[in-house]
mmCIF file of the C-alpha atoms, coordinates in Angstrom:
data_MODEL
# 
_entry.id   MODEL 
# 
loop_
_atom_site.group_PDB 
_atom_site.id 
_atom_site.type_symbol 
_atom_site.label_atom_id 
_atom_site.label_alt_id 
_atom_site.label_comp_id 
_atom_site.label_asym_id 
_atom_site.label_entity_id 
_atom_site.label_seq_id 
_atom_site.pdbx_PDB_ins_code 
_atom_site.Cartn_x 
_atom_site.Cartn_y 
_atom_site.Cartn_z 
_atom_site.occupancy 
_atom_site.B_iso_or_equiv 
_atom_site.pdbx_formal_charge 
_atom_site.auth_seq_id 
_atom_site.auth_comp_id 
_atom_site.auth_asym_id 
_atom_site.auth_atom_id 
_atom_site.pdbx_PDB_model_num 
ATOM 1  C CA . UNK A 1 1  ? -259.483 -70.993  88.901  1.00 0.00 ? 1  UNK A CA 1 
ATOM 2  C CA . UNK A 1 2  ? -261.111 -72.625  86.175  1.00 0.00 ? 2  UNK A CA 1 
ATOM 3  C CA . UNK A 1 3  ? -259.739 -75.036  83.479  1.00 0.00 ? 3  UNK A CA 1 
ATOM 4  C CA . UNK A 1 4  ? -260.811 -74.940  79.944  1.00 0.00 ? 4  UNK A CA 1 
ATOM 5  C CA . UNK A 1 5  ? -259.631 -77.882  78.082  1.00 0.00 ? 5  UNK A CA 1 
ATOM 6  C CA . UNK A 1 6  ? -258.709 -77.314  74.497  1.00 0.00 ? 6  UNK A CA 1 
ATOM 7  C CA . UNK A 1 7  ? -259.358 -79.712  71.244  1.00 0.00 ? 7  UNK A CA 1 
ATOM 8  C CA . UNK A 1 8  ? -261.151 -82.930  72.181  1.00 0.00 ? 8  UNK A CA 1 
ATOM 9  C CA . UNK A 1 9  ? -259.981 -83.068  75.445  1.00 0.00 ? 9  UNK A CA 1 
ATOM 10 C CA . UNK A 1 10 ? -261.901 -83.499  78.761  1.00 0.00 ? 10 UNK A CA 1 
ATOM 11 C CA . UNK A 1 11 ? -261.033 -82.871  82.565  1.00 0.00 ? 11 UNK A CA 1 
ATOM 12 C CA . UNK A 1 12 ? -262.868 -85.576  84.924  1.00 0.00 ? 12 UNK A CA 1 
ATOM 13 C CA . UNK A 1 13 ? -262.817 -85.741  88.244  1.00 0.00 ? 13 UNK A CA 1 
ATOM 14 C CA . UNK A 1 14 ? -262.045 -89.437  89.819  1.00 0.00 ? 14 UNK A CA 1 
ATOM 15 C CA . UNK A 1 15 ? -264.618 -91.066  92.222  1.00 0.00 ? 15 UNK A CA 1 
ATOM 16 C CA . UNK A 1 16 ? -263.668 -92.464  95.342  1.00 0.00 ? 16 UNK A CA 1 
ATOM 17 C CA . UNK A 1 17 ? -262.147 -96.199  95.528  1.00 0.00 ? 17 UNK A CA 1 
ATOM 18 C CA . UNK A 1 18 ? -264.700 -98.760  97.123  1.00 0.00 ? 18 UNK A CA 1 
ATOM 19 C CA . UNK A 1 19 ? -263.698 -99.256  100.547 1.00 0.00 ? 19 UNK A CA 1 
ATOM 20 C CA . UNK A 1 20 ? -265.424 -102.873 101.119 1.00 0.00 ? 20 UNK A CA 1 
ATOM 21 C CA . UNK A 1 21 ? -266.291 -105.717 98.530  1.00 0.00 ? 21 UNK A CA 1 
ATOM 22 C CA . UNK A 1 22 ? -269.886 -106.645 97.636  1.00 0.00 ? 22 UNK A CA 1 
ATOM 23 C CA . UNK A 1 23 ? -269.533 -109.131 99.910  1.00 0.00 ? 23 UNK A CA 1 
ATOM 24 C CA . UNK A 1 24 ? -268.324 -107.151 102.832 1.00 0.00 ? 24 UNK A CA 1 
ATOM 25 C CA . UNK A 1 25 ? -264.194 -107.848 102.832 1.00 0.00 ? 25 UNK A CA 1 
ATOM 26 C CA . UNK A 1 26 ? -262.615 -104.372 103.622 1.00 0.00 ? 26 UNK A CA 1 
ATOM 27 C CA . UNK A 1 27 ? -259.749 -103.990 101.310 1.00 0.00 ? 27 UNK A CA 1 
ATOM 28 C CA . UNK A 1 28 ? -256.584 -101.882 102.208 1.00 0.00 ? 28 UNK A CA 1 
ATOM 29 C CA . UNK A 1 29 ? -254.905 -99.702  100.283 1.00 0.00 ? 29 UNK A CA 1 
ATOM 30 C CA . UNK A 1 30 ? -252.491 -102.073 98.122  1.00 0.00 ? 30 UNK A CA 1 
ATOM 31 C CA . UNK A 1 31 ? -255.780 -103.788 97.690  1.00 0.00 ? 31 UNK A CA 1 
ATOM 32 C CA . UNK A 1 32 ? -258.094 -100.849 95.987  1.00 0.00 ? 32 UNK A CA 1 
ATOM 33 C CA . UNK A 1 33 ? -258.229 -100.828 92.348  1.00 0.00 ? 33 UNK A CA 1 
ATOM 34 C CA . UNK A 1 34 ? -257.827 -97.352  90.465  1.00 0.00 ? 34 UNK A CA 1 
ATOM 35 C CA . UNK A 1 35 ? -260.878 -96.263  90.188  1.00 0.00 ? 35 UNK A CA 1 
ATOM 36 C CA . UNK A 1 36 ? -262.595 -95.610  86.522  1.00 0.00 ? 36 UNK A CA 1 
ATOM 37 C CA . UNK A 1 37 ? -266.024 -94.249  87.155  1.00 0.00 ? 37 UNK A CA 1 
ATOM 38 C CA . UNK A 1 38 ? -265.725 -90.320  86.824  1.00 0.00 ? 38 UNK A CA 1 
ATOM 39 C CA . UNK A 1 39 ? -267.309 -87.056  86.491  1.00 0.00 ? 39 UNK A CA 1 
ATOM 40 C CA . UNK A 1 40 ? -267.045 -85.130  83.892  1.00 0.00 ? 40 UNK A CA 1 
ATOM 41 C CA . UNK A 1 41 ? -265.854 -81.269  85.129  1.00 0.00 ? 41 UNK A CA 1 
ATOM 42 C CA . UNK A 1 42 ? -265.209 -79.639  81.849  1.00 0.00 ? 42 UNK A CA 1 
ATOM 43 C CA . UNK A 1 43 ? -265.049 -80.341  78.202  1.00 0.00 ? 43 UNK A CA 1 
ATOM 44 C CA . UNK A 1 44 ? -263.012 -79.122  74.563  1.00 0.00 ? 44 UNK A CA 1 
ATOM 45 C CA . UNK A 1 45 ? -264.780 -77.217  71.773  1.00 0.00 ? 45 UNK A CA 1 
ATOM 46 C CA . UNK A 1 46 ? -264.630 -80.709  69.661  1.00 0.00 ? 46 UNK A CA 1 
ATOM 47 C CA . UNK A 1 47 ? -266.060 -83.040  71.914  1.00 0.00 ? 47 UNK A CA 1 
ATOM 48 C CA . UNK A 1 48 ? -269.213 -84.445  71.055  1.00 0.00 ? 48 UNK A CA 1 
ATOM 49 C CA . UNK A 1 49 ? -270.002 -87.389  73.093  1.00 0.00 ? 49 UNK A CA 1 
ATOM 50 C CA . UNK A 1 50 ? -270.154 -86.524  76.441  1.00 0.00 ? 50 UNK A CA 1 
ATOM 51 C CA . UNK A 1 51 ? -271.302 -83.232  78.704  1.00 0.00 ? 51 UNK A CA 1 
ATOM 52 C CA . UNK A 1 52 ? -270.308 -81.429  81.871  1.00 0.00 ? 52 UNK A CA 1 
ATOM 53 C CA . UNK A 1 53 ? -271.877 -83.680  84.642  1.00 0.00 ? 53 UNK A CA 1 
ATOM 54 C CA . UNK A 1 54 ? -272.041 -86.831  83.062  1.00 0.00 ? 54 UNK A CA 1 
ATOM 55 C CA . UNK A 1 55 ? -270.523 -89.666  84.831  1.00 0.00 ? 55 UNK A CA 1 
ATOM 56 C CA . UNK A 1 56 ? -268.027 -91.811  82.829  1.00 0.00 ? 56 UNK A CA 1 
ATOM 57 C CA . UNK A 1 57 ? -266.142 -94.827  82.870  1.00 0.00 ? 57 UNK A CA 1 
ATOM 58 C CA . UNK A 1 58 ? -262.470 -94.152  81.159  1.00 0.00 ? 58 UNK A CA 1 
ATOM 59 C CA . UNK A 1 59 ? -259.291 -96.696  80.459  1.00 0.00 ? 59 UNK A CA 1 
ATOM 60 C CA . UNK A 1 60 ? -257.646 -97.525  83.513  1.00 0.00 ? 60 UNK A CA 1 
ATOM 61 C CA . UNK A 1 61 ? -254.549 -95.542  83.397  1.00 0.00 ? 61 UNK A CA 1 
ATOM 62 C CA . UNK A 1 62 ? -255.493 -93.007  80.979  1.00 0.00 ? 62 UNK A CA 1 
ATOM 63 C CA . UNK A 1 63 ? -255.037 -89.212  81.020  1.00 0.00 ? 63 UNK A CA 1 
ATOM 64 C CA . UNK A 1 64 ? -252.636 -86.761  82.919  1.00 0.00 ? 64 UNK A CA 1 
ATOM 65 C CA . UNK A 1 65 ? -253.166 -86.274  86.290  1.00 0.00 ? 65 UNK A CA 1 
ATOM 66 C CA . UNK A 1 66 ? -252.985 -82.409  87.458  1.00 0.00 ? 66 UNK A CA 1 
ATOM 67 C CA . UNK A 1 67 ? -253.673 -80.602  91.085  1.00 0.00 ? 67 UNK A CA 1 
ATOM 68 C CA . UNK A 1 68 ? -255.333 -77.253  90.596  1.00 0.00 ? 68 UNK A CA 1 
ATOM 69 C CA . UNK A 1 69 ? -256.629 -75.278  94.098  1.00 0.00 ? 69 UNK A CA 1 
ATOM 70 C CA . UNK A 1 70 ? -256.342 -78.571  96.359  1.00 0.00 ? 70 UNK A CA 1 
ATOM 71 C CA . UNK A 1 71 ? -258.018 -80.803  94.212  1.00 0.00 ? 71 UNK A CA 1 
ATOM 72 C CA . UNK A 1 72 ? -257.178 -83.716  91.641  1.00 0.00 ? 72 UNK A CA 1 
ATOM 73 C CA . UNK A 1 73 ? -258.472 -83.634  87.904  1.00 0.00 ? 73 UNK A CA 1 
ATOM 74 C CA . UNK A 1 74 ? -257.102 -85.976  85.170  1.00 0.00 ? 74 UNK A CA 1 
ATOM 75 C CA . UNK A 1 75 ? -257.207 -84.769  81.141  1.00 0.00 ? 75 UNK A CA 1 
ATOM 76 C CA . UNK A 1 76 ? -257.072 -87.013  79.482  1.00 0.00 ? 76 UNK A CA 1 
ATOM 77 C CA . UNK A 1 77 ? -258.805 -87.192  74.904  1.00 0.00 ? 77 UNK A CA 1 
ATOM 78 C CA . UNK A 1 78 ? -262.386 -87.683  74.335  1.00 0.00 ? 78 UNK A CA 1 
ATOM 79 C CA . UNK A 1 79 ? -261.623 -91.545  73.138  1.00 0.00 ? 79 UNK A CA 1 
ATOM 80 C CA . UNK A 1 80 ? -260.395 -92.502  76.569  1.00 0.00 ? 80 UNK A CA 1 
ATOM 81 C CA . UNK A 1 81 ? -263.629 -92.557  77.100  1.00 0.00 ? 81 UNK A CA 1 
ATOM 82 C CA . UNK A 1 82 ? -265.344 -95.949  77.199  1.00 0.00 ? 82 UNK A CA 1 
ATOM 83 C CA . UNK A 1 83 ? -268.843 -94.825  78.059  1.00 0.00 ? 83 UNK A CA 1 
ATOM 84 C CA . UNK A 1 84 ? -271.482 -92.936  80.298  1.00 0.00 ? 84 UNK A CA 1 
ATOM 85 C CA . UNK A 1 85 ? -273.008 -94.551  82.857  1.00 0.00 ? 85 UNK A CA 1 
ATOM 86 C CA . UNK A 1 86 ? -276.703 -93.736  83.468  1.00 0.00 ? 86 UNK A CA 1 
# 
């Protein structure tokens, strides 16, 4: 099943919490920060700053979180976005 986002919305998918500090402390679970680097999965018709693939870094708690086929997107508007990372 696909999702096609309407307006300027767009559905990322959330990369993995770091597991282990720069400097090597392992954190646990209470410890991990949310994680804001993302993919971007699919786009809106009036989005114009970012594509399909790029990666992104968004506001921390930002979007709506949905489950579709086993897997966790968030939606979230086009100015969640803070930027792409290259």
């Amino acid at each position: 099943m696909n999702i096609k986002p309407l307006s300027d919305n767009v559905v990322i998918k959330m990369t993995e919490a770091e597991e282990t500090t720069v400097s090597g402390i392992i954190l646990t679970g209470a410890a991990k920060e949310k994680p804001q680097v993302a993919e971007v999965v699919a786009i809106g018709p009036k989005v114009e700053e970012v594509k399909v693939g790029d990666k992104v870094l968004t506001n921390t708690y930002s979007g709506k979180e949905v489950k579709l086929d086993g897997e966790t997107y968030t939606i979230l508007e086009e100015e969640d976005i803070l930027a792409i990372v290259e």
